[in-house]
N, C-alpha and C positions, 0 to 999 in steps of 0.2 A: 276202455270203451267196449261194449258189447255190442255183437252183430245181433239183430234181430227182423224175420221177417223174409229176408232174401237169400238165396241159396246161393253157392259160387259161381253157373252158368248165369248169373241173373247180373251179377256184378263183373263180371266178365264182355256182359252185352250192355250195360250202362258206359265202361270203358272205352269200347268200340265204339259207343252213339256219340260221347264227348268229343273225342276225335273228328270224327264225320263234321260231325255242328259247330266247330271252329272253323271260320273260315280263311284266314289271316295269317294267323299266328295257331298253327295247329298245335293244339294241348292233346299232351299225351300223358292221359294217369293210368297206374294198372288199376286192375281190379282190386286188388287191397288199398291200396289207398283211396279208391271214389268210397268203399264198404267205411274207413275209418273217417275219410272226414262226413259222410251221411251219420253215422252212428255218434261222433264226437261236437258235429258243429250243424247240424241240419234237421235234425231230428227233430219236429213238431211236438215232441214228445219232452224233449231237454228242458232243467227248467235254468234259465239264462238270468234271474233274479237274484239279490242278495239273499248269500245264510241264512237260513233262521237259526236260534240258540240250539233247537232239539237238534239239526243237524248235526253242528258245531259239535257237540255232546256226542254224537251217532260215531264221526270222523274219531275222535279222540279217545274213545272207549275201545272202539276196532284197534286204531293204534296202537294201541297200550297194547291190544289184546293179542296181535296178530302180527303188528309189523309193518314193514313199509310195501306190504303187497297190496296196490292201491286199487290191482284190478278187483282183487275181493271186499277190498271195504266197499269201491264204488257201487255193489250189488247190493249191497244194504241200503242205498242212499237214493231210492227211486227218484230216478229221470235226471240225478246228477251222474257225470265221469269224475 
């Protein structure tokens, strides 16, 4: 997953807000982890649909080509992790 858009003070102070805003059961995530799951599961931007073939194609050519480094393939594969 790729960070994009927010610097490390910015995810630092999303961590701190989470905290605050739980009122019960206080949730405490770091800053890396609120940045991974924004970037992995939140992102407006993700696309949450089925494969298409060209993907499919995209994954398995990288594969071959490169390995199991899935953070570089996933940069090929606009708006999928």
């Amino acid at each position: 997953c790729q960070s994009k858009g927010k610097d490390k003070n910015q995810w630092i102070e999303i961590s701190q807000e989470l905290y605050l805003r739980t009122k019960h059961n206080k949730i405490y995530r770091s800053p890396k982890q609120c940045r991974e799951h924004w970037t992995c599961y939140m992102d407006p931007d993700l696309k949450k649909g089925p494969w298409k073939g060209q993907e499919d194609l995209i994954l398995l050519k990288e594969f071959v080509k490169i390995g199991k480094r899935w953070s570089e393939i996933a940069k090929k594969l606009q708006g999928r992790t």
